[in-house]
C-alpha positions in Angstrom: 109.6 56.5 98.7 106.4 57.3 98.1 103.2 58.3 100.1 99.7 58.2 99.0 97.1 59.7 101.8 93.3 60.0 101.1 90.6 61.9 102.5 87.0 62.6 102.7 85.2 59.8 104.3 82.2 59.7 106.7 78.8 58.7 107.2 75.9 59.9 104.8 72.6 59.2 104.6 71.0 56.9 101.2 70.9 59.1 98.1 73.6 62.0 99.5 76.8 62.7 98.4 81.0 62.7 99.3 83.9 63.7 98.0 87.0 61.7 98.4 90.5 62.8 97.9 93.9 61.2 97.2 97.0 63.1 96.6 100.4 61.0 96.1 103.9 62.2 97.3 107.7 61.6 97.8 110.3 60.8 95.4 108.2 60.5 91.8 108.6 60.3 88.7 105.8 59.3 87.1 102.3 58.2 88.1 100.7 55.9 84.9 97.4 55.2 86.6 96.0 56.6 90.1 92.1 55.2 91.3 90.0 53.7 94.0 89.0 50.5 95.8 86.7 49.6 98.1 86.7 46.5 100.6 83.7 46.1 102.8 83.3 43.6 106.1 84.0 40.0 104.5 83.8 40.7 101.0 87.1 41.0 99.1 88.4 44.2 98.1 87.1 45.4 94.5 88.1 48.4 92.0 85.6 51.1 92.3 87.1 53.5 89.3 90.7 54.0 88.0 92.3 56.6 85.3 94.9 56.7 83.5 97.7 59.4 82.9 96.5 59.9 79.4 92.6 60.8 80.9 90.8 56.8 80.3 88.6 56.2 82.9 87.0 52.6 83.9 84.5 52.3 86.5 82.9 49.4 88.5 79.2 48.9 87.1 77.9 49.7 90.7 79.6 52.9 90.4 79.2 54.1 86.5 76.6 57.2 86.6 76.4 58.1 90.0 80.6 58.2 90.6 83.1 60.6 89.1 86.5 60.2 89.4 88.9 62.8 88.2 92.7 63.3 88.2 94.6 66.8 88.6 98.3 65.3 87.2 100.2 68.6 88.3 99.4 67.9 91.7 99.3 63.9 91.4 95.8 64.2 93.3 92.9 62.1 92.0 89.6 62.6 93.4 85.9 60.8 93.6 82.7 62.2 93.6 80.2 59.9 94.8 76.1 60.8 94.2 73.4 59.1 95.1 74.8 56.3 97.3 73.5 53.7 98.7 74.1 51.3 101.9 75.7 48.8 100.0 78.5 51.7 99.1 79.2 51.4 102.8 83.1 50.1 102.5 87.0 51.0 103.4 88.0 52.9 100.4 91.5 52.6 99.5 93.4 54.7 97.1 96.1 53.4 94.6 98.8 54.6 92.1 100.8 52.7 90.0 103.8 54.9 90.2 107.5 55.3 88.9 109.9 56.4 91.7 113.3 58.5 90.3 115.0 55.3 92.3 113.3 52.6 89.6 113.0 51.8 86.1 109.7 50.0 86.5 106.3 51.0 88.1 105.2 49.7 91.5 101.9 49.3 93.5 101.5 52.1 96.2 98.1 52.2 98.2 96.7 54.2 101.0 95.9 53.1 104.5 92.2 53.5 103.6 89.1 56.1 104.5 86.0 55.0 106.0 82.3 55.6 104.2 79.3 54.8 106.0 75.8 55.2 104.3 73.4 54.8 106.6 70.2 56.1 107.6 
């Protein structure tokens, strides 16, 4: 089984910065791809930026030069460094991993129950 627990959410004011983290555990064997998602109130949930276990990156176009995301694969963490944001960043940001358990040939979906950022004034 495995867990995957985030971190780092909170309220900010337009144009300031957070730092969200996401660290994957339990029974793995090998994470292929870790990244984020966001869902706000009534829209439908949408990939912010996701990377690969080889280092590709692909970002949202909302999020591509002002979010970072970056992946430690010793520690199966994956982190994202948001700048500049703005209220419509306001969302429930979920973490995911595509992840191989030692109990299963194939890769599955694992998510996160999902941190809370608020940019507001």
């Amino acid at each position: 089984q495995v867990q995957v627990v985030e971190s780092g959410g909170g309220l900010v004011q337009p144009g300031g910065s957070l730092r969200l983290s996401c660290a994957a555990s339990g029974n793995i064997f090998s994470i292929r791809l870790m990244g984020w998602y966001r869902q706000a109130p009534g829209k439908q949930r949408e990939l912010v930026a996701v990377v690969t276990s080889d280092g590709s990156t692909n970002y949202a176009t909302s999020a591509k030069g002002r979010f970072t995301i970056s992946r430690d694969n010793a520690k199966n963490t994956v982190y994202l460094q948001m700048n500049r944001l703005k209220p419509e960043d306001t969302a429930v940001y979920y973490c995911y991993a595509l992840v191989r358990t030692t109990n299963t040939p194939r890769y599955m979906d694992y998510w996160g129950k999902g941190t809370l950022v608020t940019v507001s004034s």
